[in-house]
C-alpha positions as CSV (number, residue, x, y, z in Angstrom):
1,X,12.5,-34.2,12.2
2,X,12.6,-30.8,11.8
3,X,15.6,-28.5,11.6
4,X,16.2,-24.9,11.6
5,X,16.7,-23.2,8.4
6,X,20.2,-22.2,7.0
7,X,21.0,-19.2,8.9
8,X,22.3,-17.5,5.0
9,X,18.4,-17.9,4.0
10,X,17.5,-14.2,4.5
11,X,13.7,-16.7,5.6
12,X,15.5,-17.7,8.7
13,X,15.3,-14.3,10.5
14,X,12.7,-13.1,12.0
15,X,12.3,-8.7,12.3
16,X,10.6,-6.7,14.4
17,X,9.9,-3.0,13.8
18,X,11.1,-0.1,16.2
19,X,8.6,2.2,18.3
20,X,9.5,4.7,16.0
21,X,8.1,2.8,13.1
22,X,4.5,3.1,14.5
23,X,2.3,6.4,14.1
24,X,1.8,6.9,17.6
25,X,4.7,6.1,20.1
26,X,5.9,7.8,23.4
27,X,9.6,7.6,22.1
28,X,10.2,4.8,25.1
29,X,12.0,1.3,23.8
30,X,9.9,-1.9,23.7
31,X,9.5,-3.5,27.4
32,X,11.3,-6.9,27.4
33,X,8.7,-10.0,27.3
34,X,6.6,-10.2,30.2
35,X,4.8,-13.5,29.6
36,X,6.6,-14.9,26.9
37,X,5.4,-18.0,25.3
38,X,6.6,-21.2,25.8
39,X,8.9,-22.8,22.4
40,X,6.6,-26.2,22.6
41,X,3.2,-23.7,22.2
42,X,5.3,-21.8,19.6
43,X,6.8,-24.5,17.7
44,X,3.3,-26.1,17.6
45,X,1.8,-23.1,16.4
46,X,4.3,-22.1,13.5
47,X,6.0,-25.1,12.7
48,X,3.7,-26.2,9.8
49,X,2.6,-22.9,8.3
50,X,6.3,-22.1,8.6
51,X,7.0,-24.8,6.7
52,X,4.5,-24.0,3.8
53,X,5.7,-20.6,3.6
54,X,9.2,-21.3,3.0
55,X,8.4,-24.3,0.6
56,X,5.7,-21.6,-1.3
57,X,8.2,-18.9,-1.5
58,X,11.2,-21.5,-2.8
59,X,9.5,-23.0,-6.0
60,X,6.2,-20.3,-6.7
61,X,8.1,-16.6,-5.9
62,X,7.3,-15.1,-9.0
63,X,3.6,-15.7,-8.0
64,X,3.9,-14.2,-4.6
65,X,5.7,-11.6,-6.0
66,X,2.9,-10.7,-8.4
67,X,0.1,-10.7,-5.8
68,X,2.3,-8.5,-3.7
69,X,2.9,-5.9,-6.3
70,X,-1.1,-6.2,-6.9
71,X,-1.9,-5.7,-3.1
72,X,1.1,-3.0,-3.1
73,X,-0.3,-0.9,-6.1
74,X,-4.3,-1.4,-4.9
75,X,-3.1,1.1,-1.9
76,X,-1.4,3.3,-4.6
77,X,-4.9,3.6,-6.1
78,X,-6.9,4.8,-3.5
79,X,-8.7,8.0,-5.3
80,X,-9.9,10.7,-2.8
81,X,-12.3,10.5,0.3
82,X,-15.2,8.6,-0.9
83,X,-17.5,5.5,-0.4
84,X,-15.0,4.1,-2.8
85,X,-12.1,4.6,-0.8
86,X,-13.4,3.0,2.2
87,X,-14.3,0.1,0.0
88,X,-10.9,-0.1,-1.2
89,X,-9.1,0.3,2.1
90,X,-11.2,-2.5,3.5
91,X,-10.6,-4.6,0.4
92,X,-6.6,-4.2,1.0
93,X,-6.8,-5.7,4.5
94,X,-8.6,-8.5,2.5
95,X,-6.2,-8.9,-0.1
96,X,-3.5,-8.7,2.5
97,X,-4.9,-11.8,4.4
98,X,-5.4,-13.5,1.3
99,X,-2.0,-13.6,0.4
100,X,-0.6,-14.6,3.9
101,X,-2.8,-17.1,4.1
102,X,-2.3,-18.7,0.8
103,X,1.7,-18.5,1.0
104,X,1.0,-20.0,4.5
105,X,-1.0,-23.1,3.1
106,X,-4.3,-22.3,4.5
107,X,-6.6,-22.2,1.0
108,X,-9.7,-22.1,1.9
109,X,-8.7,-18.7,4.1
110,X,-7.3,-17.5,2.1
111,X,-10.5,-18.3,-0.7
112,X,-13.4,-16.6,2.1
113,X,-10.9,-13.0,2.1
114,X,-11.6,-12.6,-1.4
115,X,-15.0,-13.1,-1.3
116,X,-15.4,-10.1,1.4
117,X,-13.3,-8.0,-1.2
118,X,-16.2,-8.7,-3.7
119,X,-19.1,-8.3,-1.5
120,X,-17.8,-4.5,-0.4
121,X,-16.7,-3.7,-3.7
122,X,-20.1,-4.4,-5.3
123,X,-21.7,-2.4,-2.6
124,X,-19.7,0.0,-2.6
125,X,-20.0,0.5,-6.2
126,X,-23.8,0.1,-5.7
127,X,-24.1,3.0,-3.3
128,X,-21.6,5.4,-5.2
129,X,-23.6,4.9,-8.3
130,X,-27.5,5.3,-6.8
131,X,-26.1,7.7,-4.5
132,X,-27.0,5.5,-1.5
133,X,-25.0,6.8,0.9
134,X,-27.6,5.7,3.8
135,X,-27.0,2.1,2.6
136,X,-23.4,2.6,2.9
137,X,-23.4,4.3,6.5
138,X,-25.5,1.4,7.6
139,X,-23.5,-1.0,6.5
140,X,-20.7,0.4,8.0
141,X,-22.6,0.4,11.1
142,X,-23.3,-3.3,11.2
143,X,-26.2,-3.7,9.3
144,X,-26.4,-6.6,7.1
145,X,-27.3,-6.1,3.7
146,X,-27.4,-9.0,1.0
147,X,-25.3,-9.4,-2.1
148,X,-28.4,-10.5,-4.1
149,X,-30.6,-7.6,-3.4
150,X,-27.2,-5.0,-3.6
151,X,-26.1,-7.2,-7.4
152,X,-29.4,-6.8,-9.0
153,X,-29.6,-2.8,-7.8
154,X,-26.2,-2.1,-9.0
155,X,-26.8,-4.1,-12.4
156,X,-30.1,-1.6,-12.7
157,X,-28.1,1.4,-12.5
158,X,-27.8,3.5,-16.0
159,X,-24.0,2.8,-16.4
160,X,-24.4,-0.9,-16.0
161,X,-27.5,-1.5,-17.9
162,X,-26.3,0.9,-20.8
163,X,-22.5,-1.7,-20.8
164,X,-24.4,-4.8,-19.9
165,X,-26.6,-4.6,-23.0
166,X,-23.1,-3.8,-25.2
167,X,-21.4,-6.9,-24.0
168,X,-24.2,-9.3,-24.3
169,X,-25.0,-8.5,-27.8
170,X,-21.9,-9.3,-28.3
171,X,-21.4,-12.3,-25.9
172,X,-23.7,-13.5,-24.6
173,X,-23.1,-12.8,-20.9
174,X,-22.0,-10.4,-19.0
175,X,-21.5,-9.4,-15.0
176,X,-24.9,-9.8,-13.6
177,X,-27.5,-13.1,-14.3
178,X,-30.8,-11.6,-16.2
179,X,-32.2,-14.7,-14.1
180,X,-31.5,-17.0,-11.9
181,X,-30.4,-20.0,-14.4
182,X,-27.9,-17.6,-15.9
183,X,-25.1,-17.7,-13.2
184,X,-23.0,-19.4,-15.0
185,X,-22.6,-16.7,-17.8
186,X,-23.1,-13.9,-15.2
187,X,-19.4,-13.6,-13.8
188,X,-19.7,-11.5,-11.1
189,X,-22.9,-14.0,-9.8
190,X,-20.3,-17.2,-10.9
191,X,-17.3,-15.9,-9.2
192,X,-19.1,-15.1,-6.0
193,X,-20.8,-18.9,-5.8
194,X,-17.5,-19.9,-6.4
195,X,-15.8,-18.2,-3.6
196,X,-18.2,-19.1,-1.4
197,X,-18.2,-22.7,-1.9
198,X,-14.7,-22.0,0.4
199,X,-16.6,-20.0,2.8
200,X,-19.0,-22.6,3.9
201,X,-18.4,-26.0,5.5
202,X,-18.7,-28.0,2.4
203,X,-16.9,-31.4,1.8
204,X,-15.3,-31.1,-1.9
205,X,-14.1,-27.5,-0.7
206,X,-12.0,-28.0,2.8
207,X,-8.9,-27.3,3.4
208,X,-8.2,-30.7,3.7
209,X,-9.3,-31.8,0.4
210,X,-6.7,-29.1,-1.2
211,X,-4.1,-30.5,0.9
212,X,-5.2,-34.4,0.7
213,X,-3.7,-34.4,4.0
214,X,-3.7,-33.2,7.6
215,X,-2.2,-29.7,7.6
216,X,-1.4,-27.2,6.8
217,X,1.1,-28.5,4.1
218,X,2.0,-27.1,0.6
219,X,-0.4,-28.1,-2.3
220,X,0.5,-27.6,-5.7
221,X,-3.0,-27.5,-5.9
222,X,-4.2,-25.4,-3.2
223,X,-1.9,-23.2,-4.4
224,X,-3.2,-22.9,-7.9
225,X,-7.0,-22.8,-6.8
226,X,-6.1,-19.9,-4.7
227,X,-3.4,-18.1,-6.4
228,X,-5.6,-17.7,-9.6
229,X,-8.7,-17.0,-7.9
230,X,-7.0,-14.0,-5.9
231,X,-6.0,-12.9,-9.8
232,X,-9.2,-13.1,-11.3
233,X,-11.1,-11.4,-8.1
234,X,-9.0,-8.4,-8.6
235,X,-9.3,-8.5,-12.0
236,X,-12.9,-8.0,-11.5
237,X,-12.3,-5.3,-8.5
238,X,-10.7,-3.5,-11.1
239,X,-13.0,-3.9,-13.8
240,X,-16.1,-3.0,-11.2
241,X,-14.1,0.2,-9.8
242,X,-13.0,1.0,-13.4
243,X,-16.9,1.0,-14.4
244,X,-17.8,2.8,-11.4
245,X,-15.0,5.4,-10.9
246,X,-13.8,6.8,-14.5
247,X,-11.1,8.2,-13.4
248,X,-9.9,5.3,-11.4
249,X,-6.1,4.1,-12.4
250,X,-5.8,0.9,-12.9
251,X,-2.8,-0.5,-11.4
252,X,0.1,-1.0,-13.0
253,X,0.8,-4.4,-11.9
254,X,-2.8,-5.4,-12.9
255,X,-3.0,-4.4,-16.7
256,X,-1.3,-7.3,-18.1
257,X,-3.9,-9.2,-16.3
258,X,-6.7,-8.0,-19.0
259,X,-4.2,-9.2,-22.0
260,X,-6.6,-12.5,-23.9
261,X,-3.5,-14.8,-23.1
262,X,-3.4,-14.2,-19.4
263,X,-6.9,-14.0,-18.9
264,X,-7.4,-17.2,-20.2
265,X,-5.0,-18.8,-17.6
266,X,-6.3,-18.3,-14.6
267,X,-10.0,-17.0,-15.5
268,X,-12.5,-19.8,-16.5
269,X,-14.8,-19.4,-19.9
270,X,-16.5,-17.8,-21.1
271,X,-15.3,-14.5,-18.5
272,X,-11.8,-13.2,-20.5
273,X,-14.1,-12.9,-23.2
274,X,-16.9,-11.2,-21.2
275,X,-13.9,-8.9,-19.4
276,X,-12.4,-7.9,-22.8
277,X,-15.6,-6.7,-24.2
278,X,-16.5,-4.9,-21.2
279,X,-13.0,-3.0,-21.5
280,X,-12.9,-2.4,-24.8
281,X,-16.9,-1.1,-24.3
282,X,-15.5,1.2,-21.3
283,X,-12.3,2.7,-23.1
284,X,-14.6,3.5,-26.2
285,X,-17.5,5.2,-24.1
286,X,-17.5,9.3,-24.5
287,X,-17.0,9.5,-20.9
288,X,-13.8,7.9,-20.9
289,X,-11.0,10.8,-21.7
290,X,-8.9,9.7,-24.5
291,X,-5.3,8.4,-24.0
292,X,-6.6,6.1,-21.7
293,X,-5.3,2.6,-22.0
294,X,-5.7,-0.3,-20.5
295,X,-2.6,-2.0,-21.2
């Protein structure tokens, strides 16, 4: 049976904000409910997920505390009106969703938000660097353009191909498959099969399967899968944006993420070895200013 929580668990209250806390308001208080929902419909809605959430956030808050800080200080990094921007803005909604619906049990969710994150950044990226601003404007207008054709455009631009060549010599792969055989030492081609292997209605990769259950319920697993798949996403965000965008700050939050200890936790071989090359090629470029550091 289910019970309310203790009423001294800061988790049992629910808040609402105040007119005032929105940008556009008429200064009039909220209207009491008009049609208010019924507690069956709502207890049938929120019951479950509710109950995820607060088991999540009980035994796993320091890792919800980290992708919070990561989502927090993504917004902090914004740079200046740009193709970038835009990216970025859209890529914090996804982030956002991502973590809600992980600390909320639903994985595979949570899984198919990062992969949109990836597929604008690398477009974005793409466009900023061939100066493809039609591309972009299209895109934004609805047109669909595919991550195949916009990865192998952005791996032929002149700051990819002059780093890709460093890190493979010393490597052996890199972001971007020289062909098709390669994904698997090709991160950003690896991660994105990955993450789609959520998005699609395949059996080994339900929601169910995470859960081994009806659900949504907590999973130690499910949990795992998707908590270090949101870190190793942004972790490539950042290394993508880094490339693209010298001047780009690298959160705060995210820096430890690059050390070879924590790299190796939650990001699958043989990419910390492909991301540390790639930083160490981008902090030693010309281009870079000096007193840059990525951790």
């Amino acid at each position: 049976m289910v019970h309310p929580l203790d009423s001294a668990d800061f988790r049992a209250h629910r808040k609402v904000l105040e007119p005032d806390d929105f940008a556009s308001h008429d200064g009039e208080p909220d209207s009491p409910p008009s049609d208010l929902i019924s507690e069956e419909t709502w207890d049938g809605i929120m019951t479950l997920p509710d109950d995820v959430a607060i088991r999540t956030t009980s035994h796993v808050g320091e890792w919800v505390a980290l992708l919070y800080d990561l989502w927090k200080e993504w917004i902090d990094s914004f740079p200046r009106r740009s193709m970038i921007t835009d990216a970025m803005l859209d890529c914090a909604d996804d982030l956002s969703a991502a973590l809600f619906n992980l600390v909320h049990g639903y994985y595979k969710q949570a899984i198919g938000a990062l992969r949109n994150a990836l597929e604008t950044t690398v477009l974005a990226c793409m466009c900023t660097l061939s100066g493809s601003t039609d591309t972009w404007l299209a895109w934004q207008n609805g047109k669909e353009i595919g991550f195949r054709a916009t990865m192998s455009t952005l791996a032929a631009t002149a700051k990819f191909t002059e780093l890709e060549s460093r890190v493979r010599s010393l490597t052996g792969g890199g972001l971007f498959p020289e062909a098709e055989n390669n994904a698997g030492i090709a991160w950003v081609r690896n991660l994105y099969q990955r993450l789609s292997s959520f998005s699609h209605a395949r059996g080994d990769s339900t929601n169910g399967v995470l859960w081994q259950s009806n659900g949504p319920v907590y999973s130690e697993q499910g949990m795992r899968t998707s908590c270090y798949l949101y870190l190793e996403t942004y972790t490539l965000l950042v290394l993508l944006l880094k490339i693209t965008w010298r001047r780009f700050r690298v959160p705060g939050a995210a820096r430890h993420l690059f050390a070879p200890s924590n790299l190796e936790v939650f990001c699958p071989d043989p990419f910390p070895r492909i991301c540390e090359a790639y930083m160490t090629a981008i902090y030693s470029m010309k281009s870079i200013p000096t007193g840059e550091q990525t951790r």
